[in-house]
FIZAVO-278275 format. One record per residue (C-alpha): residue in one letter; y, x, z. Coordinates in steps of 0.25 Angstrom, whole numbers, padded with zeros to 4 digits, always signed. Layout:
# FIZAVO-278275
AYXZ/...
END
This chain:
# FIZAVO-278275
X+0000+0000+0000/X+0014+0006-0004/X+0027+0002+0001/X+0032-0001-0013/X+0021-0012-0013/X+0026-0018+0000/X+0040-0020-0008/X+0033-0026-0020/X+0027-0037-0011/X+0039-0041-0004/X+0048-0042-0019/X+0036-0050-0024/X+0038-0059-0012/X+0054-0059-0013/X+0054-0063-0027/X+0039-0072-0028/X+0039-0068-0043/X+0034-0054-0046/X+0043-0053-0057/X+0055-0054-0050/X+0050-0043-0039/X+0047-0033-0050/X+0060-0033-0054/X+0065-0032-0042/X+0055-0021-0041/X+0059-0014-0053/X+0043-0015-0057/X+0035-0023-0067/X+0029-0035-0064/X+0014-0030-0067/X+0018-0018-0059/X+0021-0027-0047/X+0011-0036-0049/X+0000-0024-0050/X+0005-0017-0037/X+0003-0030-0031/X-0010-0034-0034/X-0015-0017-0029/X-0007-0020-0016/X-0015-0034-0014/X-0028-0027-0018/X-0026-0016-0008/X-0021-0027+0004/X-0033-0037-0001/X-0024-0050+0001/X-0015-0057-0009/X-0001-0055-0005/X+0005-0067-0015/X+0000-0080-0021/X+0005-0079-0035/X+0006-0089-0045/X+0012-0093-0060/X+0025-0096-0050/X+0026-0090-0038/X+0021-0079-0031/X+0019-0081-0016/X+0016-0072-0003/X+0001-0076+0003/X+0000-0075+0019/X-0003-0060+0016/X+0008-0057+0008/X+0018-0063+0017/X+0013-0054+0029/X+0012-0043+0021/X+0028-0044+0015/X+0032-0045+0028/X+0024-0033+0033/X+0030-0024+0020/X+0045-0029+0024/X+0043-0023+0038/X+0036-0011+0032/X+0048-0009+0020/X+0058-0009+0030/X+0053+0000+0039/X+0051+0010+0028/X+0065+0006+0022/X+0071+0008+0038/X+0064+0021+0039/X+0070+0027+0027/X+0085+0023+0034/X+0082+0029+0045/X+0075+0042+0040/X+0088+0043+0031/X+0097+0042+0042/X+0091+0053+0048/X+0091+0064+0037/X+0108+0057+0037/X+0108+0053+0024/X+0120+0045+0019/X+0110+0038+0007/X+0104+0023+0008/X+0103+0009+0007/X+0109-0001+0016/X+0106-0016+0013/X+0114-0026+0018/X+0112-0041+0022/X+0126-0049+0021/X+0130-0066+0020/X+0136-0067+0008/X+0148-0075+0014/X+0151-0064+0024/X+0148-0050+0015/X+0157-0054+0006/X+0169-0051+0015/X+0163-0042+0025/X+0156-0032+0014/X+0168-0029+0006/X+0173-0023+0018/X+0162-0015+0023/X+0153-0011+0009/X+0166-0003+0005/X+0169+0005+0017/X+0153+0008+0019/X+0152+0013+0005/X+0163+0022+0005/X+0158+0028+0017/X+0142+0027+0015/X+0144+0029-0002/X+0128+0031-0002/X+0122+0020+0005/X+0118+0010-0004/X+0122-0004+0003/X+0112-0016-0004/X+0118-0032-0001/X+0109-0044+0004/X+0117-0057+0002/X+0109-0067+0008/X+0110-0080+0018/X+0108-0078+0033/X+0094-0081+0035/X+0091-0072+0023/X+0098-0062+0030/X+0092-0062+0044/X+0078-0062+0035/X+0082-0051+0026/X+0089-0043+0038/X+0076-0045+0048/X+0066-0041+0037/X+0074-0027+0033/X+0079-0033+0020/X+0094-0028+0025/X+0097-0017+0034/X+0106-0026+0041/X+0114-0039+0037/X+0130-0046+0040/X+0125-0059+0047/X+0134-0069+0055/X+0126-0075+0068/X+0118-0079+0074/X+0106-0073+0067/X+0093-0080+0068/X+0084-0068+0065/X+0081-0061+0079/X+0076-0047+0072/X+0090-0046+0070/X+0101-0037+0076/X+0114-0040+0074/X+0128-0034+0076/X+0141-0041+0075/X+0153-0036+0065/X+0161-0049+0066/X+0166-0061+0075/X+0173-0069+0064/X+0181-0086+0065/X+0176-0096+0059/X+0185-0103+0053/X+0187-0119+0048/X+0190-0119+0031/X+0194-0134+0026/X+0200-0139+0011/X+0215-0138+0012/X+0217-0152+0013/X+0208-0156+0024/X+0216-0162+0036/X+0211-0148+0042/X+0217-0140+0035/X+0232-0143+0042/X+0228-0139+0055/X+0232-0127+0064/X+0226-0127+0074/X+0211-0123+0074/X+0200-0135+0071/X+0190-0139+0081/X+0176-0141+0076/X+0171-0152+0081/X+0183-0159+0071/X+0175-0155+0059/X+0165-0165+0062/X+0165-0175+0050/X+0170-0163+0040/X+0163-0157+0028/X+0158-0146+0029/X+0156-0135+0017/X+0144-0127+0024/X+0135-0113+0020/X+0121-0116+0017/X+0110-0114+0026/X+0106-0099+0029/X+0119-0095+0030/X+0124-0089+0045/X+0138-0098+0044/X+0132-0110+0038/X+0126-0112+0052/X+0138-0107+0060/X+0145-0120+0054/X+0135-0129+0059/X+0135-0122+0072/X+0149-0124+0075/X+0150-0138+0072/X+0137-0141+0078/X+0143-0134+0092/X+0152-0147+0091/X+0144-0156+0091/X+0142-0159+0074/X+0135-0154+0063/X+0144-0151+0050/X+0142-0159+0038/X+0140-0149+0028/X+0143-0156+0013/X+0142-0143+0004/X+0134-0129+0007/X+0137-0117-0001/X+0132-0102+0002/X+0145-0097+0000/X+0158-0098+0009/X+0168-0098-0002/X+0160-0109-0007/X+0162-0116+0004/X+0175-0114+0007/X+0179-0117-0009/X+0173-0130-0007/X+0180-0131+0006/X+0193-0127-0002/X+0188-0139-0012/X+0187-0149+0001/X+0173-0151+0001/X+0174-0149+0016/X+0176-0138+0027/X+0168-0127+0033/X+0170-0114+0042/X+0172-0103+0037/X+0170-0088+0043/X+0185-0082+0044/X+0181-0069+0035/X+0176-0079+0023/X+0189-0087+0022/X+0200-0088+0012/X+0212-0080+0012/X+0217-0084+0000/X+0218-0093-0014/X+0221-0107-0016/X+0206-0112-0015/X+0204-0111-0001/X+0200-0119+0012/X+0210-0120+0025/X+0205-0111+0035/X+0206-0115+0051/X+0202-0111+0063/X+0193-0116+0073/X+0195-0119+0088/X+0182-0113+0093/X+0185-0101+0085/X+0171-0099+0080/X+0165-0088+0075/X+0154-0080+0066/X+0148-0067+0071/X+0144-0056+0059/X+0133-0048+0063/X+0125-0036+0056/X+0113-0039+0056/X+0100-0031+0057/X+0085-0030+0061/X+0081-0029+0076/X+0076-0014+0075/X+0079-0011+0062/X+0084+0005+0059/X+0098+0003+0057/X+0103+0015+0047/X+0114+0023+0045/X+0119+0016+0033/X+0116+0000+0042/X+0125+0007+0053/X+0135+0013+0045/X+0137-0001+0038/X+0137-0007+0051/X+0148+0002+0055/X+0156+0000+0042/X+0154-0015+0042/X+0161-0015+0058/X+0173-0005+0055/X+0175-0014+0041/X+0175-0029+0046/X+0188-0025+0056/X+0196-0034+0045/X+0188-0046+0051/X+0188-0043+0065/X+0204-0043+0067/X+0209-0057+0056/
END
């Protein structure tokens, strides 16, 4: 058994097609498909159920991805920390981010830690929360921008930002006229423009009107905030918005006001309980705290 085939099986299980895995490979098909039939033979168990459509894990092929993640990752952590030791500047640091979040925290921090770290390789992973916390836990990032709380308890998490939420309605809305800050529990009978489900702030929203005794009525989900605050902009209802991700400027844009309780979101950099933490993870953690000041002091 050879680690190259460990990674074979988890791409064939990523994509349930070996086509797709072998370009993702950089193989041929029949290359894949030969390498898996000598690893099966060796094992004595079939690790899919394929078919003329889809190509599925059996029990075995379930325990045995699962063993090959942990096993991958451990060899892929012991490469990190080996080049640490011989103090070599080179490497490859993949990054987990919320697409609604890294799009104004990353433009702040990738430049900075490229200048200063010009050889380390630094590999995106837009996905949702839930992918993230999977992805994080299974060594799929080295670490990951989240907002709490986290559900996974493999993870270990260090705050970079405490940030308001804040109340966006359309300009006309009998709201949008007040100054001073809205109570919550007055949102009762409002639309609400929402995220979809997965996403860490979708669930904040619930939970701050569910702390006052409603549930929001959310008419329209996207799984982008400027979606949702364009169609807030449009009157199609109101939302909270996370203060970094608001507006500043343009005609097409919602009224932004404050709320009483001052709520807030907590952004956390998240990684697995245990995990070696390298040179290149530290030195982004490092960066990511000295470069997000901008947000700490409005």
């Amino acid at each position: 058994m050879e680690l190259r085939q460990l990674n074979y099986v988890i791409q064939i299980a990523n994509e349930k097609n070996f086509s797709r895995a072998a370009d993702k490979l950089h193989i041929a098909q029949p290359s894949l498909s030969q390498q898996l039939s000598k690893l099966e033979q060796e094992l004595g168990v079939l690790l899919f159920r394929r078919t003329t459509n889809s190509v599925e894990l059996t029990q075995a092929g379930k325990v045995f991805v699962e063993k090959s993640q942990t096993i991958l990752d451990t060899v892929e952590q012991l490469k990190q920390e080996m080049d640490d030791m011989a103090q070599m500047r080179r490497g490859r640091l993949v990054v987990g981010t919320l697409p609604i979040t890294g799009s104004h925290v990353l433009p702040l921090v990738l430049p900075v830690f490229g200048a200063q770290y010009p050889q380390i390789e630094v590999v995106l992973v837009e996905e949702t929360t839930t992918k993230l916390e999977q992805l994080t836990a299974s060594g799929g990032t080295d670490l990951s921008l989240l907002s709490l709380p986290l559900i996974d308890s493999s993870l270990n998490c260090e705050p970079y930002l405490e940030e308001e939420i804040w109340l966006a309605v359309p300009p006309q809305h009998k709201l949008a006229s007040r100054h001073e800050p809205i109570e919550i529990s007055e949102l009762t009978s409002e639309p609400f423009i929402g995220l979809k489900r997965g996403q860490g702030f979708r669930q904040i929203t619930v939970e701050l009107c569910e702390a006052v005794g409603f549930t929001p009525q959310i008419v329209f989900e996207s799984s982008n905030i400027e979606t949702v605050q364009s169609l807030v902009a449009g009157g199609m209802g109101i939302a909270f918005v996370p203060r970094m991700l608001t507006r500043t400027g343009g005609d097409f844009a919602p009224v932004y006001l404050k709320l009483s309780s001052r709520p807030t979101r907590t952004l956390v950099v998240a990684s697995r309980k245990g995990r070696y933490l390298s040179k290149a993870a530290q030195a982004f953690i490092s960066t990511l705290n000295e470069t997000i000041s901008v947000y700490r002091n409005p």
